[in-house]
Structures are given as C-alpha cells and as structure tokens.
N, C-alpha and C positions, 0 to 999 in steps of 0.2 A: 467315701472319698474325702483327704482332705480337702481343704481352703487354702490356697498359696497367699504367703502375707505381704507380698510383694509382685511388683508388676512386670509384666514379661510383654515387649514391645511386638507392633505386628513384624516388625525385622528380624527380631530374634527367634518366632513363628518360624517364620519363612526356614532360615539357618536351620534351624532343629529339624526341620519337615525334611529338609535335602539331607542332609546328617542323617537321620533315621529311614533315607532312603538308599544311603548309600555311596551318594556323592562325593567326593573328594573336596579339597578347602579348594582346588585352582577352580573345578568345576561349578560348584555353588558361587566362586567370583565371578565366573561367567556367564551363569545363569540371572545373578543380581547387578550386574552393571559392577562392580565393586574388587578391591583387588583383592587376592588370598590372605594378605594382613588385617583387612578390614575381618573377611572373614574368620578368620583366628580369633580376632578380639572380642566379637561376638561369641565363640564358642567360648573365650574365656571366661567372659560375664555371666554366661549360662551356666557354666560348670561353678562358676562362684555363689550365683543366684540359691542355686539348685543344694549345693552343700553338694555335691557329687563328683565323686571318687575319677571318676571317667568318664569316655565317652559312650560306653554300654548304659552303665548304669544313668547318665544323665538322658540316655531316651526312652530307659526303660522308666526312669521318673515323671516324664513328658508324656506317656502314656497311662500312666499314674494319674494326672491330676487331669487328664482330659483335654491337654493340648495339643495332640496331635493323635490320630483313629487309623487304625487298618482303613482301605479303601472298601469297599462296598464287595469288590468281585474278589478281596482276598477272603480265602475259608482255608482251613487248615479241618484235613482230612482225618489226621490221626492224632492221636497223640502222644506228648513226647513224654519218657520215661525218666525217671531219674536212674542212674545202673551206680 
C-alpha cells in the first residue's frame, strides 16, 4: 500500500464515505450541515488531491490507501469475472 504525500482532512473523510456510499452532492449537504457547493468543492479538492480521473476511480483510490473500508457485515459472496 502506498503512503499519501499529502493530507486529506476529517471533512473530506466524511464527503468520500457518502460518495462511496452512494449519496448525492444535495444529500451529503444535508447530512453535513453544508450546502451542495460546499460539497462539490470538496469533491473537487479530492479529485485534484487524488490525481483521479472521476468519481469511480477517486474511491476506488480511497479504498486504495485505506481511507475509507467495506463495513464489517459487507462480504461479497462471489466473485466477479472479467467477460
């Protein structure tokens, strides 16, 4: 696993966790007190942080350096193929 050379705030945590949950930019502003530009700005800083392309690949990067984990009760049963 790399070492990130740079610092990723407990906010931008947060944004990435809802992000990679699924959440929408209106809903992560209403989950964080915050309006959807706030959180846009954030996503933007993260996608610049990160060098990444999009929003896939920026949480599949986040899962990458260990910033954010499947939950304990997710288990994937099978698995996926490439076709």
């Amino acid at each position: 696993m790399k070492k990130l050379d740079y610092q990723v705030s407990k906010r931008e945590i947060e944004v990435l966790t809802l992000i990679a949950n699924g959440y929408t930019m209106r809903e992560i502003g209403e989950k964080l007190f915050v309006s959807p530009h706030t959180v846009i700005s954030h996503k933007r800083q993260l996608l610049h942080k990160f060098k990444a392309k999009n929003t896939a690949h920026l949480v599949s990067l986040a899962f990458h350096y260990d910033l954010i984990k499947f939950p304990p009760e997710c288990s994937f049963t099978r698995k996926l193929e490439i076709v």
